[in-house]
N, C-alpha and C positions, 0 to 999 in steps of 0.2 A: 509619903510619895506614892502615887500611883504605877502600880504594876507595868512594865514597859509594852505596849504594842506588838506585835508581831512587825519585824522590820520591815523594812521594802529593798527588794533585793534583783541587780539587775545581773544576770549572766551571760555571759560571752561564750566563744569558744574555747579560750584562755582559761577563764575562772569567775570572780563572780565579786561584785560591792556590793555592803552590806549598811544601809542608814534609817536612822530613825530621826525623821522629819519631825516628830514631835517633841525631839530633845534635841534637835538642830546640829547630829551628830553623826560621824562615819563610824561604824560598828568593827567594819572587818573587812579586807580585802584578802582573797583567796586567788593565789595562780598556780595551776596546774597542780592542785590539791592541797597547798605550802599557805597558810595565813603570814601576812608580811607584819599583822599589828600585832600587839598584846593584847590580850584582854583578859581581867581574871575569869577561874575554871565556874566560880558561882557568879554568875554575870545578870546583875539586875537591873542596871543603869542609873543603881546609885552611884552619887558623891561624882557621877562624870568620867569615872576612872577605866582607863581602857579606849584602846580604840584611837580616835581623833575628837579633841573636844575644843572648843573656844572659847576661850577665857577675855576678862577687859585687864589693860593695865594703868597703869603701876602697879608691880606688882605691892612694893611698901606700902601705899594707900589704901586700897580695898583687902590683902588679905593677912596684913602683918597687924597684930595691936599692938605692937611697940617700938619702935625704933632703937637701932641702935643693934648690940650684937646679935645676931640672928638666933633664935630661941622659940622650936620646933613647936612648944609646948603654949604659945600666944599665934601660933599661925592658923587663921580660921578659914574657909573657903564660904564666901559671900552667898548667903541663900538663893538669889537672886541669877548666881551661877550656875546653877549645880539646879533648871528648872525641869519639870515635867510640864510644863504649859505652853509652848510652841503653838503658833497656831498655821497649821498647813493650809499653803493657798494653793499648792499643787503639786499633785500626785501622778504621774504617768508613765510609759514604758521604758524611759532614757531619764527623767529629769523631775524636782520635785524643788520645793520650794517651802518655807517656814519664817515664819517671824516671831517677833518678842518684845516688848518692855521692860527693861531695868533699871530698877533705883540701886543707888550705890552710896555707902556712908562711910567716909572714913573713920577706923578707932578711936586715932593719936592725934587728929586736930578738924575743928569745922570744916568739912568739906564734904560736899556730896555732888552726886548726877543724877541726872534720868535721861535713857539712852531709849532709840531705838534700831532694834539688828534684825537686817532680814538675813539668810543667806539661800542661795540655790546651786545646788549639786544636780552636773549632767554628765549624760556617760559620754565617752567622747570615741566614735568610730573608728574603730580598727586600723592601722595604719603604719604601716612600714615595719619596724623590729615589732610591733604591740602586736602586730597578727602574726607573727611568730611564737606567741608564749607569751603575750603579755596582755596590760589591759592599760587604759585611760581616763583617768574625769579631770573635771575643772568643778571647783567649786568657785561660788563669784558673793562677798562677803561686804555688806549697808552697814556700815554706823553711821547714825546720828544722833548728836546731842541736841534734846528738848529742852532741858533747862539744868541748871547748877551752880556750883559758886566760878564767879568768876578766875579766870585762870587757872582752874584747876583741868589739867590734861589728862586725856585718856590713850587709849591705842585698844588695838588689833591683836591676841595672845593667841595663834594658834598651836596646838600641843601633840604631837602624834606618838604613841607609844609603841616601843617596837621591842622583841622583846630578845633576850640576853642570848650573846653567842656572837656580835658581828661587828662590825665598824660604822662608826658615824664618818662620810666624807663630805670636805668643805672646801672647796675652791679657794682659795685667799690671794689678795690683792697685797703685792709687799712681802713683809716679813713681821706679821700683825702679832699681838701678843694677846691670847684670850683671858681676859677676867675673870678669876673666880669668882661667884658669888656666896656663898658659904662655908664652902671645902677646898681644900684645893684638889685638883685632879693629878692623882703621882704620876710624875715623870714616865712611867714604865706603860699607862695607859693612852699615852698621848707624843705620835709619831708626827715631823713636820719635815718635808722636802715642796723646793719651788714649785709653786701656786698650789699646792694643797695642805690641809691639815686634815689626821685621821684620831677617831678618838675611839677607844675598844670600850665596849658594851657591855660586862656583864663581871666586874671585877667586884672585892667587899666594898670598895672604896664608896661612899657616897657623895658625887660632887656633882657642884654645876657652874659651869662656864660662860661667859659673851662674848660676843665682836661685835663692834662698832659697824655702822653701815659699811663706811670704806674702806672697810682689811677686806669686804666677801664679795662674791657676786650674786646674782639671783637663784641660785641653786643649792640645794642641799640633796647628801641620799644616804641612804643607810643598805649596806652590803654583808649579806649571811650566808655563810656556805651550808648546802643542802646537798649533802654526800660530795659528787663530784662539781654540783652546779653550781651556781649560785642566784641568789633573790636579791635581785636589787630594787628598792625604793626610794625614786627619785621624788622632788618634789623643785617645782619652777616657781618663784613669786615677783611681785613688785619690789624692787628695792631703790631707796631717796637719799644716796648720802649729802644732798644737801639740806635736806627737810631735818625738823627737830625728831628724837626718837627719846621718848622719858620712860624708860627702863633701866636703869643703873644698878648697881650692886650697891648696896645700902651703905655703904662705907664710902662711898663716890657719888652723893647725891648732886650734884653740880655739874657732872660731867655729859657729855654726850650720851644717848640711852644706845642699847644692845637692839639691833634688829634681830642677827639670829643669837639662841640657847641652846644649850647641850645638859641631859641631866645624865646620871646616872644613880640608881638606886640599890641599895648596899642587901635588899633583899628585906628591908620593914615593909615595905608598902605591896611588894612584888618583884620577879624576875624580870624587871625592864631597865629601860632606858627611856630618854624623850627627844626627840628633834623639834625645836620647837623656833616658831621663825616672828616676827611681830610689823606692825605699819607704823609710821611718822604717827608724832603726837595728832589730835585734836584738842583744841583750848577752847574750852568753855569763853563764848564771849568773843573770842580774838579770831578773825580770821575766818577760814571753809569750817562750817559746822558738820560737814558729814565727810564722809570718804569710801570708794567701793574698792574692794582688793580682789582681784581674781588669781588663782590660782591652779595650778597642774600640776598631777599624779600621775607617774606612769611606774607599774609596776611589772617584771619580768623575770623570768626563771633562761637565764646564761648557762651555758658551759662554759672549761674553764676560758679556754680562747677568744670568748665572744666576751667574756666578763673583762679579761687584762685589753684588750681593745676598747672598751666601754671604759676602764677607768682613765686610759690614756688621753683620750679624747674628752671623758668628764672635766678634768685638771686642766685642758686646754682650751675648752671654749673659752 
């Protein structure tokens, strides 16, 4: 892999994003001196880890070689994922842009894709609570499928890593019951009162979670206290619960797929956590072959009364 770029880094009076257009990825956002992501301390832009990265799904198809009980030691991450060849179509003082090609093969039975993904990240003008302590972007995220086996689906895996100390907050629709997909997340980790669910970040446990489209709404954030403040990062997406979404927990392949994920990491891989949100399927052959997902990031440093007001009104919208 070649050596990472010097990023492109756009600062505010807030704080400052951090991305490299040539790995089609957000590095680091910084408010009022406080980074809201993870990223490890030897940070090379291997393997994608850190930061905010974009994955394809299924996640069973492209990066498990086995089906069946989950078994750490057969889980590969797709060359193809994980590239240093981005090709930037543009670079400028708010806004930047990168594309890609990828082939994709599954382990455990004939299937394959070739995809192509642009995405462009812009900053987005200072604006009511943001010019107060905070900042903005949108990222705006191209699939399309060029060729593959029939009916074989993909999606949208975006992954933000945040790192240990805070809570994941979920809006929820109902009284929805989240999926395990490997672990299960203890009891003691995972708080729920009407229209939200909270899940804490930084325990030994190693788990991860789904909801269905319809338990959530378009929102997700992740909240860390910073002495007396606190860092909130929200994140706003598209969501279809009436569209197909093929990301299941492998033990539920049949079922509805998971638009949002929650990880948590027991401290192998690093002191994070992940927020991670996905798009309705695309079907090789069936149907719309591409799809664009846009997306908004606002991040902010609260005190404590501006924060309990912000999560009142988060659980409410």
């Amino acid at each position: 892999m070649k050596p990472m770029n010097s990023p492109t880094q756009w600062k505010t009076e807030s704080g400052s994003v951090s991305i490299s257009p040539e790995r089609g990825r957000l590095l680091g956002i910084e408010v009022s001196g406080h980074q809201a992501l993870w990223r490890p301390a030897a940070f090379d832009g291997g393997w994608n880890l850190g930061g905010e990265r974009l994955w394809i799904g299924p996640e069973v198809d492209w990066f498990w070689q086995r089906v069946g009980k989950p078994d750490f030691s057969l889980y590969q991450v797709p060359a193809d994922l994980n590239p240093d060849r981005w090709t930037v179509t543009r670079r400028n003082a708010d806004s930047c842009r990168g594309e890609i090609e990828v082939s994709l093969q599954c382990a455990h039975r004939d299937a394959r894709v070739r995809l192509g993904i642009s995405r462009t990240f812009e900053l987005i003008p200072p604006s009511g609570i943001e010019s107060r302590g905070g900042l903005a972007f949108r990222i705006s995220t191209t699939l399309e499928i060029l060729d593959g086996t029939a009916g074989q689906p993909v999606d949208l895996w975006s992954i933000l890593q945040v790192p240990f100390g805070g809570s994941m907050m979920i809006p929820t629709v109902g009284s929805p019951v989240a999926r395990d997909h490997f672990a299960s997340c203890p009891a003691s980790e995972s708080t729920s009162s009407p229209g939200l669910l909270e899940l804490k970040i930084g325990g030994p446990a190693m788990f991860k979670v789904g909801l269905v489209p319809h338990a959530s709404t378009r929102r997700i954030a992740y909240a860390r206290a910073i002495g007396s403040d606190w860092l909130v990062l929200e994140r706003s997406f598209p969501l279809h619960p009436a569209l197909r979404y093929c990301d299941s927990p492998m033990d539920l392949p049949d079922t509805q797929g998971d638009a949002l994920q929650f990880y948590n990491d027991d401290g192998s891989l690093g002191c994070f956590g992940e927020m991670e949100h996905r798009s309705p399927a695309l079907v090789c052959g069936e149907g719309p072959q591409t799809l664009t997902e846009s997306t908004t990031t606002r991040v902010r440093l609260l005190p404590e009364p501006g924060y309990l007001a912000w999560k009142t009104g988060f659980a409410a919208r």
